[in-house]
C-alpha positions as CSV (number, residue, x, y, z in Angstrom):
1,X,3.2,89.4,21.5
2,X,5.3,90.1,24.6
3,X,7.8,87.4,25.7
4,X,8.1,87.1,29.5
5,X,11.5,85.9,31.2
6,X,11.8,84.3,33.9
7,X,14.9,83.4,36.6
8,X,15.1,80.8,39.0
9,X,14.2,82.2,43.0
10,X,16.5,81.2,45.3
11,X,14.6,78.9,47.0
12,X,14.2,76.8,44.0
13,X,17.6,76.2,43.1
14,X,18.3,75.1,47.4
15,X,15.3,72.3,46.2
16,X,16.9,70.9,43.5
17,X,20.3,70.7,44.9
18,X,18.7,68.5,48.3
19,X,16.9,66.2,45.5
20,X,21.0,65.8,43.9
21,X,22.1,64.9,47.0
22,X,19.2,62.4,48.1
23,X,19.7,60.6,44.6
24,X,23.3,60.2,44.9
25,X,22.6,58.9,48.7
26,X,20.4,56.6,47.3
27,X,22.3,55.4,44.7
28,X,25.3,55.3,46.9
29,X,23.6,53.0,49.6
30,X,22.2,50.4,46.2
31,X,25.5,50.0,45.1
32,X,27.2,49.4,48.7
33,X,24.2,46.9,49.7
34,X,24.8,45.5,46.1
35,X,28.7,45.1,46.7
36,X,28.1,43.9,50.2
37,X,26.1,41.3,48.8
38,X,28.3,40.2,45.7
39,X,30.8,39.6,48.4
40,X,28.6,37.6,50.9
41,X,26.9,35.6,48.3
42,X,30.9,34.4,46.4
43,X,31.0,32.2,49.6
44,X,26.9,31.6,50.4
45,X,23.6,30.9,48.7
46,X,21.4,33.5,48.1
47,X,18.2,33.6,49.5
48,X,15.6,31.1,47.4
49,X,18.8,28.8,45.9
50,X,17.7,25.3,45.8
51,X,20.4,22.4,45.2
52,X,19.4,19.4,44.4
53,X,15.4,19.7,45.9
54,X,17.0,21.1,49.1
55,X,17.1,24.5,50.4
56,X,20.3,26.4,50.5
57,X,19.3,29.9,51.5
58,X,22.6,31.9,53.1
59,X,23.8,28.8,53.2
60,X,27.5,28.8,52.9
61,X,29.4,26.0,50.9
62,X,30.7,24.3,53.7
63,X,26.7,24.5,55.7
64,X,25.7,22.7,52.4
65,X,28.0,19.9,52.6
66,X,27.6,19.4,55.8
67,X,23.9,19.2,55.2
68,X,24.3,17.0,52.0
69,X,26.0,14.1,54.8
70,X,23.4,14.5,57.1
71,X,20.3,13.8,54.5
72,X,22.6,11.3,52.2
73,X,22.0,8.0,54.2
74,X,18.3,8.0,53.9
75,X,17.9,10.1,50.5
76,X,15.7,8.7,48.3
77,X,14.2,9.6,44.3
78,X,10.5,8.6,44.3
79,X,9.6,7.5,40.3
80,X,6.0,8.5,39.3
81,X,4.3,8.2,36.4
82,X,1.9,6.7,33.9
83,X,0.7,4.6,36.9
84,X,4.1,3.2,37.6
85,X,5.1,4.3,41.6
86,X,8.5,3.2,42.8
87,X,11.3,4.5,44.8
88,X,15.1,4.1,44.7
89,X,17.3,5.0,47.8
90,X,21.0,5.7,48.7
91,X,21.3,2.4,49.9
92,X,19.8,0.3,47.4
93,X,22.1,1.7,44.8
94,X,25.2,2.4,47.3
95,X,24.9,5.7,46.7
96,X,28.0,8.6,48.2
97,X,28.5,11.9,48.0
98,X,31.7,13.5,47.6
99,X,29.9,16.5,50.0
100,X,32.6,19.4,49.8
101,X,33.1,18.6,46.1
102,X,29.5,19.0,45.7
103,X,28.9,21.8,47.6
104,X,31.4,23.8,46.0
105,X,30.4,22.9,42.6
106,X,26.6,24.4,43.2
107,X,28.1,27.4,44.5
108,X,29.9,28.2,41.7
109,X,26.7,27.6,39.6
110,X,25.9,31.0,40.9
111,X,27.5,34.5,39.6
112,X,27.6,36.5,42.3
113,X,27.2,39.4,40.3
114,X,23.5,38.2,39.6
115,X,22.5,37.7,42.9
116,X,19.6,40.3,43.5
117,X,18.0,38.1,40.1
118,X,18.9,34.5,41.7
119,X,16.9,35.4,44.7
120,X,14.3,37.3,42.7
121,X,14.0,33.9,40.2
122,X,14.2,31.6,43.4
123,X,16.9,30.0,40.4
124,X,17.2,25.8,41.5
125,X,20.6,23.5,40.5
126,X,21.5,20.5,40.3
127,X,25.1,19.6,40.5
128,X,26.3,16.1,39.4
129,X,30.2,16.9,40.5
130,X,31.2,14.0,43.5
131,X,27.8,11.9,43.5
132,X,28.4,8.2,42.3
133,X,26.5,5.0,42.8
134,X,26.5,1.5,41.6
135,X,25.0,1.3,38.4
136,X,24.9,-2.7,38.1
137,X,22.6,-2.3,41.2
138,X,20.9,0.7,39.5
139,X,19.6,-1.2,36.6
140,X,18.8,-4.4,38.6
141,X,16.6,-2.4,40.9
142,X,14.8,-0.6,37.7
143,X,14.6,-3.4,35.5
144,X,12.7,-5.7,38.2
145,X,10.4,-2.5,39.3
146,X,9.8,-2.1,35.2
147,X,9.1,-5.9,34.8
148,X,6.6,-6.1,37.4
149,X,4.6,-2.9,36.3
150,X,5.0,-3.8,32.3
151,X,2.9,-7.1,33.1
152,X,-0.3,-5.2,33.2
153,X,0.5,-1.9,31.4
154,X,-0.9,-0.9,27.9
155,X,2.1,-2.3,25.2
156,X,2.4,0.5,22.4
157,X,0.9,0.1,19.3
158,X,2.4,-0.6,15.9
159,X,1.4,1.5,12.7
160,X,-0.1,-1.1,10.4
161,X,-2.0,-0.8,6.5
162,X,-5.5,-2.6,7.3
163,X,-8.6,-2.3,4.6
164,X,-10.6,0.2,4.4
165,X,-14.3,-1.2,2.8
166,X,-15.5,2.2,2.4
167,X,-12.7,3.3,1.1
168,X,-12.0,0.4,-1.2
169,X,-8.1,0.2,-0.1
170,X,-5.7,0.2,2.5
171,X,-5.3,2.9,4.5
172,X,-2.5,3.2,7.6
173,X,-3.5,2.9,11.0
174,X,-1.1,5.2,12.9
175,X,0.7,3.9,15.4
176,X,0.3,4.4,19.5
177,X,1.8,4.6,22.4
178,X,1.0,2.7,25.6
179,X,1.9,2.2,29.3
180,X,4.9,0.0,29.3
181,X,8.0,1.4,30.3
182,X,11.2,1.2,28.4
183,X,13.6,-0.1,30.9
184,X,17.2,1.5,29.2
185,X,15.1,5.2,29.3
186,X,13.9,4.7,33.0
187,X,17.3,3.8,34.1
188,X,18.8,6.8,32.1
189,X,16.3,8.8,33.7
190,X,16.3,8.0,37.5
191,X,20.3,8.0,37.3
192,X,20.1,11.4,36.1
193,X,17.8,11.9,39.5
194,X,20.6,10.6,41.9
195,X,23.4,12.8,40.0
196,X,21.2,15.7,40.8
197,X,20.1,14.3,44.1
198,X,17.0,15.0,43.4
199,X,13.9,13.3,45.9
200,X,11.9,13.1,42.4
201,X,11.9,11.4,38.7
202,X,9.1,12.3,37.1
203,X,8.4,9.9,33.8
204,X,7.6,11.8,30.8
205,X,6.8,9.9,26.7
206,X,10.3,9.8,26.7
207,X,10.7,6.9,29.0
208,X,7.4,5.0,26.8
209,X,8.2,2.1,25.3
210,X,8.3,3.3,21.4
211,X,6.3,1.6,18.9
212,X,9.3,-0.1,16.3
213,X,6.6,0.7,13.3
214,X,5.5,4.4,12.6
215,X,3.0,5.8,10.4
216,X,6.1,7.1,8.5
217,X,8.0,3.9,8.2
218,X,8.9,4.0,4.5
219,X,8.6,-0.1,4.2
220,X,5.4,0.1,5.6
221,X,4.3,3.0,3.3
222,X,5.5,1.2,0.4
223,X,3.9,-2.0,1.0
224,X,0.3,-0.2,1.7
225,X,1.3,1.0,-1.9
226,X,1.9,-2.4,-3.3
227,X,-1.0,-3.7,-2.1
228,X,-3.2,-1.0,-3.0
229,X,-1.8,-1.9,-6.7
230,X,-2.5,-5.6,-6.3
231,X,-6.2,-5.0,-5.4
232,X,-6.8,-2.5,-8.1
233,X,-5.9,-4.9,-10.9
234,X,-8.2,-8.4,-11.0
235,X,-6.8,-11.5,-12.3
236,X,-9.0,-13.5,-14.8
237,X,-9.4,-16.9,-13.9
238,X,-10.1,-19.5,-17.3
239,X,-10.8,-22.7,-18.2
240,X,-9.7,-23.8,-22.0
241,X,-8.9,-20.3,-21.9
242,X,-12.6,-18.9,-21.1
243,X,-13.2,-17.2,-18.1
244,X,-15.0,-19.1,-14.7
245,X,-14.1,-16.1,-12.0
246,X,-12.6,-13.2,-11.2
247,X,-10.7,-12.1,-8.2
248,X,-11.8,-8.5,-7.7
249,X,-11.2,-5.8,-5.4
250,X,-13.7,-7.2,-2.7
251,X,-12.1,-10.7,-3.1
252,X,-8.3,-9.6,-3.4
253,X,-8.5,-7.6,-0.5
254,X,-9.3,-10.8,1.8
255,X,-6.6,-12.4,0.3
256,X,-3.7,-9.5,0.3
257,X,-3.2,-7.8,3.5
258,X,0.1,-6.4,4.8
259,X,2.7,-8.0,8.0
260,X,5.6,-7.4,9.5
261,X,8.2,-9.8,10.6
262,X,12.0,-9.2,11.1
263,X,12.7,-9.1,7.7
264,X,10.7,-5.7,7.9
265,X,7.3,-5.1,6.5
266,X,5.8,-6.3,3.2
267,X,2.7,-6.9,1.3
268,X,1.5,-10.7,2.3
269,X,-0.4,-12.6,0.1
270,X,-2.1,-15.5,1.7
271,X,-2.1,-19.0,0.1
272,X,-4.3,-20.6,2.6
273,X,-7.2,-18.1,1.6
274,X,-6.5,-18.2,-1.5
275,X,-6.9,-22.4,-1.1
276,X,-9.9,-21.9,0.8
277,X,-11.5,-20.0,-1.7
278,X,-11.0,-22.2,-4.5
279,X,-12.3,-25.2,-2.5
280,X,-15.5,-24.0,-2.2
281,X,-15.9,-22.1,-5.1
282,X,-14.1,-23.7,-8.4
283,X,-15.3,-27.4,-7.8
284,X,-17.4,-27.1,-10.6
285,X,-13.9,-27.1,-12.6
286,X,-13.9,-31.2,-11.7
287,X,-16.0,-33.4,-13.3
288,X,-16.6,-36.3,-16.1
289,X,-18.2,-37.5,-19.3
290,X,-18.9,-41.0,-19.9
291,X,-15.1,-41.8,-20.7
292,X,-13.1,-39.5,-18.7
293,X,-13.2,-37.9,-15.0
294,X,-11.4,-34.9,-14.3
295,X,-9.8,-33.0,-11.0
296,X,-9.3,-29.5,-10.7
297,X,-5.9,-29.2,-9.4
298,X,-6.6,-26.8,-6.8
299,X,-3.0,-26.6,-4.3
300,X,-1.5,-26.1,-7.8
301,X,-4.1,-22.9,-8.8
302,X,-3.9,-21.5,-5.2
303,X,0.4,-21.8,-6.1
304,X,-0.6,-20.3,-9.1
305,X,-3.0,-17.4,-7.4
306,X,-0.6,-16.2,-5.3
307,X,2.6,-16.0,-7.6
308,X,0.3,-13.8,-10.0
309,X,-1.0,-11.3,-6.5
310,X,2.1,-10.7,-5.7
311,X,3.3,-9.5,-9.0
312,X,0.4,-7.1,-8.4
313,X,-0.3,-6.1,-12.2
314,X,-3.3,-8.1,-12.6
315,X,-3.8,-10.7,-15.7
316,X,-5.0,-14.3,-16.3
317,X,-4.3,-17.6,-14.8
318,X,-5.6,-21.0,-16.1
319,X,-6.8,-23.2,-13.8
320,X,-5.0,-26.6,-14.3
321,X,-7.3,-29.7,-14.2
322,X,-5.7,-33.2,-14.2
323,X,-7.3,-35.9,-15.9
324,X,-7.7,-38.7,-13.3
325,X,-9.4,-41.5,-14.8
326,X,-10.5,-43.0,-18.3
327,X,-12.9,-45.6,-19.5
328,X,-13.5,-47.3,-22.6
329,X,-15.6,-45.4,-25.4
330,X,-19.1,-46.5,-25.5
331,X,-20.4,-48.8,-28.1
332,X,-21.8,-47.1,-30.5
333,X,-25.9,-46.8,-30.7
334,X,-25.8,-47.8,-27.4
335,X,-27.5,-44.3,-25.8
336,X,-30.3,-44.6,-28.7
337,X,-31.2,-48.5,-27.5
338,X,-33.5,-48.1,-24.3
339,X,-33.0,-49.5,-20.9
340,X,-30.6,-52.4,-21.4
341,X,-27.2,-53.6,-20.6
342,X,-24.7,-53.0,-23.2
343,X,-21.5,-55.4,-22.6
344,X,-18.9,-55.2,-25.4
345,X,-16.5,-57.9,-25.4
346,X,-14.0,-56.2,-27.3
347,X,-13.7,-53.4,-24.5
348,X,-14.8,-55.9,-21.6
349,X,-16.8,-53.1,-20.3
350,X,-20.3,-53.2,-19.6
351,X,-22.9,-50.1,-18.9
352,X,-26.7,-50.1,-17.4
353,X,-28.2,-47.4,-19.7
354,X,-31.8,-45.8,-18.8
355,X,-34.9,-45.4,-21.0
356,X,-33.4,-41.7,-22.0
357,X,-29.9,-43.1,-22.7
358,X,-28.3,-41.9,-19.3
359,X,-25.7,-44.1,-17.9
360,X,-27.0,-45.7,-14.8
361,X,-24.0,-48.2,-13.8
362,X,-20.4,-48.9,-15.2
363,X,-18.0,-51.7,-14.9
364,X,-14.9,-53.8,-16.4
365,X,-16.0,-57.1,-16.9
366,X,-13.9,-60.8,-17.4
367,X,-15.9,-62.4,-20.1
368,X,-15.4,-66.1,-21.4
369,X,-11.9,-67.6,-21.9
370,X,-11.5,-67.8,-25.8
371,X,-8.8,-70.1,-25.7
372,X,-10.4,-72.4,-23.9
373,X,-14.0,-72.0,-26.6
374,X,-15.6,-70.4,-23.5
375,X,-16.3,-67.2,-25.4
376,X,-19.7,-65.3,-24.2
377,X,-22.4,-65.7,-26.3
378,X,-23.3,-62.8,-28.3
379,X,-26.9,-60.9,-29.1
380,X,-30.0,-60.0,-27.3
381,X,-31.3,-61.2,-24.3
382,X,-33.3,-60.5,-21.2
383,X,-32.4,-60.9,-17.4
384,X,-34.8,-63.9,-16.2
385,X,-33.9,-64.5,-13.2
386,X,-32.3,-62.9,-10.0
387,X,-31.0,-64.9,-7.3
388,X,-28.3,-64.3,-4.0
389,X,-25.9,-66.8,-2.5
390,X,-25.4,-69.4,-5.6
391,X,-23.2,-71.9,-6.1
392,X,-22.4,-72.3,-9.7
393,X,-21.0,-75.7,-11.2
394,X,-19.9,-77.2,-14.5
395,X,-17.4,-79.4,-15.5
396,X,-13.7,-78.3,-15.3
397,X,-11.5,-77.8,-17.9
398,X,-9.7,-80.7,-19.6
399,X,-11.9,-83.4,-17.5
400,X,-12.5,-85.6,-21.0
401,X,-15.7,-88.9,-19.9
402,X,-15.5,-91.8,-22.4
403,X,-18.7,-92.9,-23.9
404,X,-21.1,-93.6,-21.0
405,X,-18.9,-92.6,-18.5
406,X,-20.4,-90.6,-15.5
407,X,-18.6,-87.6,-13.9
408,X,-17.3,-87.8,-10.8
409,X,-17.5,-85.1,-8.3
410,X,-14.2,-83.6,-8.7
411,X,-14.7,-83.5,-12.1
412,X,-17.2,-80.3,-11.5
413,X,-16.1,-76.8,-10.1
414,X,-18.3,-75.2,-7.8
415,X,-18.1,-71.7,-7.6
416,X,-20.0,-69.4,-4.5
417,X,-21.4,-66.5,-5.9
418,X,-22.9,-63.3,-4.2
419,X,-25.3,-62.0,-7.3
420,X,-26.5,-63.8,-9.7
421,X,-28.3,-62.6,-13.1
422,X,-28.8,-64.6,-15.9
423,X,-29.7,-63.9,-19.2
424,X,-29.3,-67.2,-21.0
425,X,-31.2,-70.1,-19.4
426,X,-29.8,-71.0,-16.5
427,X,-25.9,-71.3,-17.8
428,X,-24.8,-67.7,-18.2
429,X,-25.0,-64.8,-16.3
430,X,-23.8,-61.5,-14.7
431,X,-22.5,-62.2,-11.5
432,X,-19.5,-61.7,-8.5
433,X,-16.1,-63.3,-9.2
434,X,-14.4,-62.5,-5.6
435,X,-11.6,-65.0,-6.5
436,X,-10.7,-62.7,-9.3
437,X,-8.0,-59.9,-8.3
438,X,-8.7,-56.4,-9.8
439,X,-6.4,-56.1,-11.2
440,X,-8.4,-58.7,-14.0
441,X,-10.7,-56.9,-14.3
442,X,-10.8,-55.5,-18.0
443,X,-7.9,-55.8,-20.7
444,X,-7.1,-58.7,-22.5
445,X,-7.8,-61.5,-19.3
446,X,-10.5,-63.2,-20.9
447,X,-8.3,-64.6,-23.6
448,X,-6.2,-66.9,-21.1
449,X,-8.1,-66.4,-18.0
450,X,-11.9,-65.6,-18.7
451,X,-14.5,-67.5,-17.5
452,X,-16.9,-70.5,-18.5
453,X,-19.1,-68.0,-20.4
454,X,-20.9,-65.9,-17.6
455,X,-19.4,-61.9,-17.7
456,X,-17.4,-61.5,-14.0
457,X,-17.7,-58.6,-12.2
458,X,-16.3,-56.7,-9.2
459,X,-18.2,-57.5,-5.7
460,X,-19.4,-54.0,-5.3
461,X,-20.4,-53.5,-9.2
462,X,-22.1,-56.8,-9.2
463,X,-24.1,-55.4,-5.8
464,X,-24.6,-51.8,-7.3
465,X,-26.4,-53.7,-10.5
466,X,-27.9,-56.0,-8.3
467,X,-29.8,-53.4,-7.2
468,X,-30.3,-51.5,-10.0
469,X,-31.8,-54.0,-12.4
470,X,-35.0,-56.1,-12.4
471,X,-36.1,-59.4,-14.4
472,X,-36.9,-58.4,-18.3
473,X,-34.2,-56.1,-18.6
474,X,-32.8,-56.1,-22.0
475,X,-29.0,-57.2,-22.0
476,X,-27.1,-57.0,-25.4
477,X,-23.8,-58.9,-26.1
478,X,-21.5,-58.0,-28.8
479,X,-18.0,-57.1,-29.7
């Protein structure tokens, strides 16, 4: 292989030397333009600069302030956003600018040395440095431009724990944000316009009036917990300890749900569901036999329903029934006698029994007065006769005729009576006694203050058997 050498022709070396020198020119003439302009632009704005929204281009310091007083007086930042449109001026604020102060503070936001990238950039400040305003007149001016547009804007949104039927349990609803405008951040906001002098404030989330709730808030996760746990363990509700209901899932869940108040937010259990609910389903719980009546207690279950939610562990409550009335025990064989009227004179209590042995009709009676040998008659008898509006009359107590003597009319009573049903002749009966307080009724009356023989009864329990019984009707006396 042969190896060829080469030197460079004359002409060659003349071409690289004028290239040297053209690059050196050029370089020379970049870096004197470049110095040139580091000293031009220490004292002026380079091309593109933009102070405050206004354009500063080769503007020196002193151009810029002079420009600043000229556009002061009718400056003005327009506020846009989320529907909201309002504008604050100079004046309405009293609004000065410290001009020179200004000026000289947005030049020196510039390096000098950067200058070919500022004007490349088209770089914009905004110098705060000798602007001032009245901020008492600032916030008056926002707050009533906020006011007005809040009235009809979107409020945010809470997070809150609702119930999820598909899910079977509460889930969170995250919270939103609106349209209303939080008047501290607009204010913070448009002032930081006017430092900057800028013509624009444009609203951004940050000026949203925040929801106070999150999806994160640990109370309200904690409570969505709880209540979840309440729901998922049901309470047994009993009756002599056996079981009547049971609040499941479904049923818990319309009576648990979760709030918030300023206390923060918590599981709420709600006692007027709760009440509702055992209105209209537990009244079976009330009731009577033939001697006593009953009341389920039901403000004092509902007290006891909610105590046991909110523990939120489930178990058993007893529903508490008050008894609210008794009556004398029936007489015995008195169910296995027909259709008759038992009255027993030990108990002064009288009852209208079917042909099956069902109680028909109850009452405390006044039978006769014992110490006066006006006791009742005792035994079988039948209802013959059935009258309304009687007057009743006998001879009163004490009145003693000699042999042949005749009464005399005040020697009789004469007593008006509403029903009237005898079962003895015509002498004694079942009937009214309105002059008879009822307090009377019943007890141990008839042994200082009974009647002449006949068995007293209430007005409305003489009517109710009035209508109840007929003529033939069996009516058995004893003690």
């Amino acid at each position: 292989m042969a190896l060829h050498m080469y030197a460079d022709s004359p002409e060659r070396g003349a071409n690289r030397k004028r290239l040297g020198i053209a690059i050196g020119g050029a370089v020379a003439a970049v870096a004197l333009v470049y110095g040139i302009g580091v000293g031009y632009f220490s004292s002026h704005f380079v091309p593109g600069a933009t102070v405050g929204g206004v354009n500063a281009s080769w503007l020196s310091a002193e151009q810029l302030a002079a420009l600043v007083d000229q556009e002061v007086p009718s400056y003005s930042t327009r506020v846009v956003g989320f529907g909201a449109d309002f504008t604050i001026s100079a004046p309405d604020v009293a609004l000065t600018v410290d001009s020179t102060s200004y000026a000289n503070e947005a030049l020196a936001l510039y390096d000098a040395r950067l200058w070919p990238f500022d004007a490349m950039a088209r770089r914009a400040v905004n110098p705060e440095l000798g602007v001032s305003f009245d901020e008492g007149l600032l916030d008056e001016c926002v707050a009533q431009e906020v006011a007005a547009f809040n009235e009809t804007a979107e409020p945010p949104t809470n997070a809150t724990a609702t119930y999820d039927t598909e899910q079977g349990a509460f889930v969170i609803v995250p919270d939103a944000l609106g349209t209303q405008l939080d008047t501290a951040a607009v204010q913070q906001a448009v002032s930081q316009s006017l430092l900057e002098l800028r013509g624009a404030t444009a609203l951004t989330n940050d000026q949203l009036l925040q929801p106070t709730i999150t999806k994160d808030d640990e109370q309200l996760q904690e409570a969505t917990a709880y209540a979840n746990q309440a729901i998922s363990n049901p309470i047994v509700i009993t009756r002599d300890g056996s079981e009547v209901a049971t609040a499941d899932k479904d049923l818990l869940s319309d009576w648990v749900s979760v709030d918030s108040d300023d206390t923060g937010t918590h599981m709420v259990v709600s006692r007027g569901n709760i009440g509702n609910w055992v209105g209209e389903n537990l009244g079976g719980l009330s009731g009577s036999d033939e001697v006593h009546d009953w009341q389920l207690d039901n403000a004092a279950l509902a007290t006891d329903l909610t105590a046991q939610v909110l523990e939120a562990n489930g178990g058993t409550v007893e529903a508490p029934v008050n008894l609210t009335q008794t009556r004398p025990e029936e007489s015995e064989g008195a169910r296995e006698r027909g259709r008759h009227i038992d009255v027993n004179l030990t108990t002064q209590y009288a009852r209208l029994y079917d042909e099956n042995g069902n109680v028909l009709w109850r009452s405390y009676i006044v039978s006769g007065n014992t110490a006066m040998g006006h006791g009742t008659p005792t035994g079988e008898f039948e209802i013959n006769s059935m009258e309304t509006g009687v007057v009743l009359s006998g001879l009163n107590d004490g009145v003693v005729l000699e042999e042949g003597e005749e009464p005399k009319p005040e020697d009789y009573y004469n007593s008006y009576v509403n029903y009237w049903m005898c079962f003895i002749g015509n002498d004694y009966g079942l009937h009214d006694a309105t002059w008879r307080w009822d307090s009377e009724f019943g007890g141990d009356t008839y042994t200082y203050n009974g009647s002449h023989g006949c068995i007293n009864l209430p007005y409305e329990q003489a009517e109710q058997l009035f209508n109840l019984v007929h003529v033939g009707d069996k009516v058995v006396v004893h003690w």
